[in-house]
C-alpha positions in Angstrom: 44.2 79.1 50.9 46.3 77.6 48.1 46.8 79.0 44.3 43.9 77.0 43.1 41.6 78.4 45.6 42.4 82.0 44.4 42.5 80.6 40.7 38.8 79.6 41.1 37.9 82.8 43.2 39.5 84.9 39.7 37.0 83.4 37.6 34.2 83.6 39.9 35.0 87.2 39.8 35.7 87.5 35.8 31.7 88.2 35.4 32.1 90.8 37.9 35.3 92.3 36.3 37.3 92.1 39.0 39.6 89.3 37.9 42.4 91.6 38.4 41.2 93.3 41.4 44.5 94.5 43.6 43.2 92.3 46.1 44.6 89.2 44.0 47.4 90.8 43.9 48.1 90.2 47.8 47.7 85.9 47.4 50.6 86.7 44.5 53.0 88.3 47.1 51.7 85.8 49.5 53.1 82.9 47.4 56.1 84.6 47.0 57.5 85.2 50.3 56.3 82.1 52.2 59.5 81.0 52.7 60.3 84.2 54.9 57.6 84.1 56.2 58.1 80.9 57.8 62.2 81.3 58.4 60.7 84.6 60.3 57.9 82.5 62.3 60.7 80.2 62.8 63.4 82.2 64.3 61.2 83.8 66.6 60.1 80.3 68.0 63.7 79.0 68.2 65.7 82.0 69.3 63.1 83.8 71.6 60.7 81.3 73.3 57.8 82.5 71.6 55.6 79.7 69.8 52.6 81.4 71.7 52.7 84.4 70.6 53.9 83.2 66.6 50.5 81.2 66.8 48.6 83.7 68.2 49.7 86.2 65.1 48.9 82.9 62.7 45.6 82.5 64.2 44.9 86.1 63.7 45.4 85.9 60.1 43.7 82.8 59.2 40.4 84.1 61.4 40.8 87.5 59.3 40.8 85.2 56.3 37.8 83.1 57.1 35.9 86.4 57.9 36.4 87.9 54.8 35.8 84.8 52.8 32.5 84.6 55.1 32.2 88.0 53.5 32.3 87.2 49.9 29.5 84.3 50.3 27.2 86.8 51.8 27.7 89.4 49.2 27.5 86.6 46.5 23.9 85.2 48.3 22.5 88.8 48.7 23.4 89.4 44.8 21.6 85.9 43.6 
């Protein structure tokens, strides 16, 4: 999800006071290590054969990602 995403999401949240919820704090360390992230993801495809299993571990995250974003609209609905 890019910066603007979470941007939005923080003042979503402002009424709720959890603009500076410690979870926010996760897309901030997020943005600042993506480029290990992907040299890691990288090196593992080049120097040990394993694109499957590098996608596999991607694909893990962005499910967890979609799920708890899933989350958040159903908590918003059931508060409306």
């Amino acid at each position: 999800m890019s910066v603007e995403e979470f941007r939005s999401m923080q003042i979503a949240f402002k009424s709720f006071d959890l603009a500076d919820h410690i979870w926010f704090d996760h897309v901030k360390w997020e943005q600042e290590h993506t480029s290990e992230s992907l040299a890691l993801s990288l090196y593992f495809i080049e120097n040990h054969n394993a694109f499957s299993s590098v996608a596999f571990g991607m694909k893990g995250v962005l499910d967890a990602t979609v799920r708890l974003y899933d989350g958040f609209l159903a908590a918003i609905e059931n508060a409306a």
